[in-house]
C-alpha positions, 0 to 999 in steps of 0.5 A, spaced: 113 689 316 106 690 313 107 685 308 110 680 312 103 680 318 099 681 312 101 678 306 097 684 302 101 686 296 096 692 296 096 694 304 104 693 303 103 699 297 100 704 301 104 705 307 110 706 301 105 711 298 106 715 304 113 718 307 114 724 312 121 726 308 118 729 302 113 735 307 119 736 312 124 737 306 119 742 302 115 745 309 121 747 312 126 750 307 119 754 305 118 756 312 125 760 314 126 762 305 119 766 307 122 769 314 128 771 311 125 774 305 119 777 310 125 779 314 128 784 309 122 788 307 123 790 314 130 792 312 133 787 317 138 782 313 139 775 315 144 771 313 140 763 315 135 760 318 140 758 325 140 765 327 132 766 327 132 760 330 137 763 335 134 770 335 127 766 337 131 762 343 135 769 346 134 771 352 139 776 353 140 782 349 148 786 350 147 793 347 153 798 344 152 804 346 155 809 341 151 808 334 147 802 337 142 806 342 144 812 339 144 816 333 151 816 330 150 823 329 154 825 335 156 834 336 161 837 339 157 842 344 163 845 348 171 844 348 174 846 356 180 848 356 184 846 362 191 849 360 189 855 359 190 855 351 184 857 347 178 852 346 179 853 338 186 851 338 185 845 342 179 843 338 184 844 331 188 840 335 184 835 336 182 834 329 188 833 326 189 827 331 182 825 330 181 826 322 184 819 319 180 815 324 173 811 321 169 813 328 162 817 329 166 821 335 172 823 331 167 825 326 165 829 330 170 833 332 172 834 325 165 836 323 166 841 329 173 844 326 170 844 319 165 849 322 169 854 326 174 853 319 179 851 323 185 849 318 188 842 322 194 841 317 198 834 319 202 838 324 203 831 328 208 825 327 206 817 325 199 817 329 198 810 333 190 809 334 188 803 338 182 801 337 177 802 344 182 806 347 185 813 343 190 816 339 198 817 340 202 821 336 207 827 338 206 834 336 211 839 335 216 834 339 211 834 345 207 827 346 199 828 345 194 823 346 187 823 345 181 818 348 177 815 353 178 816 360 181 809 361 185 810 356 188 818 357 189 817 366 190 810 367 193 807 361 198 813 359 197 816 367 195 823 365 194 828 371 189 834 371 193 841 372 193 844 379 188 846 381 183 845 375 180 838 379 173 842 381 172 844 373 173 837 372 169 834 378 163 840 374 162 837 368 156 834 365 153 828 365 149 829 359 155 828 355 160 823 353 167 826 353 173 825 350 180 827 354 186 830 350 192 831 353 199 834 352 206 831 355 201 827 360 197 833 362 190 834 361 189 840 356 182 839 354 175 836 355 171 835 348 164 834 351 159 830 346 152 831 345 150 823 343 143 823 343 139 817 344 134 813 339 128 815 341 125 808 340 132 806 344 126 806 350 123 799 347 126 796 353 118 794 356 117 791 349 122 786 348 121 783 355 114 782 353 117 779 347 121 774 351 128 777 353 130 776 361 136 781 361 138 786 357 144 790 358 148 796 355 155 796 354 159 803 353 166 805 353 164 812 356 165 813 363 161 811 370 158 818 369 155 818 363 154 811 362 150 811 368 146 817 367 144 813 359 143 807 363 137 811 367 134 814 360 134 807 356 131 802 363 137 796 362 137 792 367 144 792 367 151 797 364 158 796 364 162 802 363 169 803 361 169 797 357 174 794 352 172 790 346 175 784 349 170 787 356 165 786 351 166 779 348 168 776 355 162 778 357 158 774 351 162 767 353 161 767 360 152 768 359 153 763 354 157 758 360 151 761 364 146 757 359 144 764 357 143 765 348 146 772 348 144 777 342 149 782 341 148 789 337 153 793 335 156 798 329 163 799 331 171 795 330 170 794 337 164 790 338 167 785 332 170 781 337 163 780 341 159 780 336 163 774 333 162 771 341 154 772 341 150 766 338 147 771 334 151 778 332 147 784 329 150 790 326 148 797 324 148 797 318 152 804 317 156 801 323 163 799 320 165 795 315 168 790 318 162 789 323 157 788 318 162 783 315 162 779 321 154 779 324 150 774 323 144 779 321 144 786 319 139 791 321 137 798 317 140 804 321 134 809 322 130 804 326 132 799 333 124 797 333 127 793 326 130 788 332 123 788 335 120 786 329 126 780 328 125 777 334 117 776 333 118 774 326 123 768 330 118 767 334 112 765 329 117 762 324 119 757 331 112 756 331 110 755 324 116 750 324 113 746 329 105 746 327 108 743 320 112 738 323 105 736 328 101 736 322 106 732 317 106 727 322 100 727 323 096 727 316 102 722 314 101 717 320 093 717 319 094 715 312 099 709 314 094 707 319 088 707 313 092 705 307 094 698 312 087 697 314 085 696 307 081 703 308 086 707 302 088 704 296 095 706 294 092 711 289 088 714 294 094 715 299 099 718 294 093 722 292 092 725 299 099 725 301 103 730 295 096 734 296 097 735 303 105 735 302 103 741 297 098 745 301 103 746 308 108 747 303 104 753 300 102 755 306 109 755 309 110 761 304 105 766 307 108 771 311 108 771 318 106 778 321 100 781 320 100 786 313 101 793 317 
């Protein structure tokens, strides 16, 4: 077009001096390379760029409970007996259902039979273990199950013995529980302290960042889940849910024209956080779900999802001030070299110098040093 109104060779190699694609293909590339790689240097490992960009665009956040706002390090406090049996032996019981399962809750209670040297020899028949719900296996010819209030009264229709509905209505809380029950009667309750992150406590911090809603999702019962929901200041929590709960949930805040966040470390949060537009997990969480998110984090600190989220932001933000800058400095230099102001050399001159000083620029990290 240039030559065509001009009829100058000259003005007609200046504008073919000069292209946005070269700083584009460089700046932005650079630009989420860097974000990763700062990313790491906080212990948070990100698989690529579209999940920053996601992170950065999120506006609700679903949180596992166990292992995710807590530590993962769960203790037996107390073993109640609700048959009569002593505790010790319903606790020994117990850990032999539960010692061949990857789950912080069964290591808990093995934890606490190695403790009190309790030999658990496989006293039980082929073990069937569903996954968020519990086991089932038989003992001395006598069907046991072990898990989740849901799994424990309304799936197999356990009852609680004559009598003992009082000791029931009693327990704490300040605990997560795990029922086991023989021949559909409930003989025990494990309680399980499962202390809470101290920075779990961060919910004021991502609203300032930009999240709406954050939610907590748990397979506890109403009880606990409401009394840890108190403590962390979630916006809303979900009790009693399964993995497919927790997934179907993620799909339809994402119809509702939500970017959802989802953080877990278990098999049971697999399906979820495959669902999420981005998936985070724990990184001593399962195996399986570390496969399938789309970023992990180190273990020992939430604040690390604080910190991806504020480098997601400043990368969307160095992105569009490059593509501002690019177009602007290419344009003007199209402007000057039609108008005969630039020769081609000195277009070219301009045009690769700014392409290479945004490029560098693009790779200075985007938090300030600590």
């Amino acid at each position: 077009l240039t030559y065509l109104i001009t009829r100058n060779v000259t003005k007609t190699l200046s504008v073919l001096m000069v292209d946005f694609s070269c700083a584009l293909k460089l700046a932005m590339p650079l630009s989420v390379l860097s974000a990763i790689r700062e990313a790491s240097t906080h212990h948070v490992t990100v698989k690529g760029g579209r999940f920053l960009e996601a992170m950065a665009e999120a506006d609700t956040i679903v949180f596992d409970k166990t292992g995710t706002l807590t530590k993962a390090q769960p203790t037996v406090v107390e073993v109640v007996s609700f048959n009569g049996e002593d505790p010790d032996e319903l606790l020994r019981i117990a850990a032999c259902m539960e010692e061949h399962f990857p789950h912080s809750m069964a290591k808990a209670i093995v934890d606490a039979a190695k403790e009190k040297n309790l030999v658990h020899e496989e006293i039980h028949s082929k073990v069937e273990y569903m996954v968020a719900h519990g086991i089932s296996t038989m003992i001395e010819g006598k069907k046991a199950v072990i898990g989740s209030y849901h799994f424990v009264f309304e799936d197999e229709k356990c009852k609680i013995p004559e009598g003992m509905q009082g000791c029931f209505d009693r327990l704490s809380d300040a605990y997560s529980h795990l029922y086991l029950a023989i021949e559909n009667v409930l003989a025990a309750v494990i309680c399980i302290e499962d202390p809470l992150r101290e920075e779990a406590n961060m919910v004021h911090s991502l609203k300032k960042a930009g999240i709406r809603k954050i939610v907590m999702m748990t397979g506890d019962s109403e009880r606990t889940a409401s009394a840890i929901a108190g403590k962390v200041g979630v916006d809303e929590y979900y009790s009693e849910v399964l993995p497919e709960d927790k997934a179907r949930f993620v799909e339809q805040e994402k119809a509702s024209g939500r970017k959802v966040v989802m953080i877990g470390d278990g098999i049971n949060d697999s399906p979820a956080l495959s669902a999420a537009d981005v998936g985070i997990a724990v990184s001593d969480g399962a195996e399986i779900a570390r496969e399938i998110a789309d970023i992990t984090i180190g273990a020992d600190n939430l604040q690390e999802i604080l910190t991806l989220k504020k480098i997601s932001d400043e990368l969307m933000q160095r992105i569009h001030k490059n593509y501002r800058l690019i177009v602007g400095i290419n344009a003007g230099l199209i402007v000057l070299g039609v108008g005969g102001i630039l020769q081609p050399t000195t277009s070219a001159l301009l045009h690769n110098t700014s392409t290479l000083a945004i490029s560098l620029s693009s790779m200075k990290n985007l938090l300030p040093e600590r």
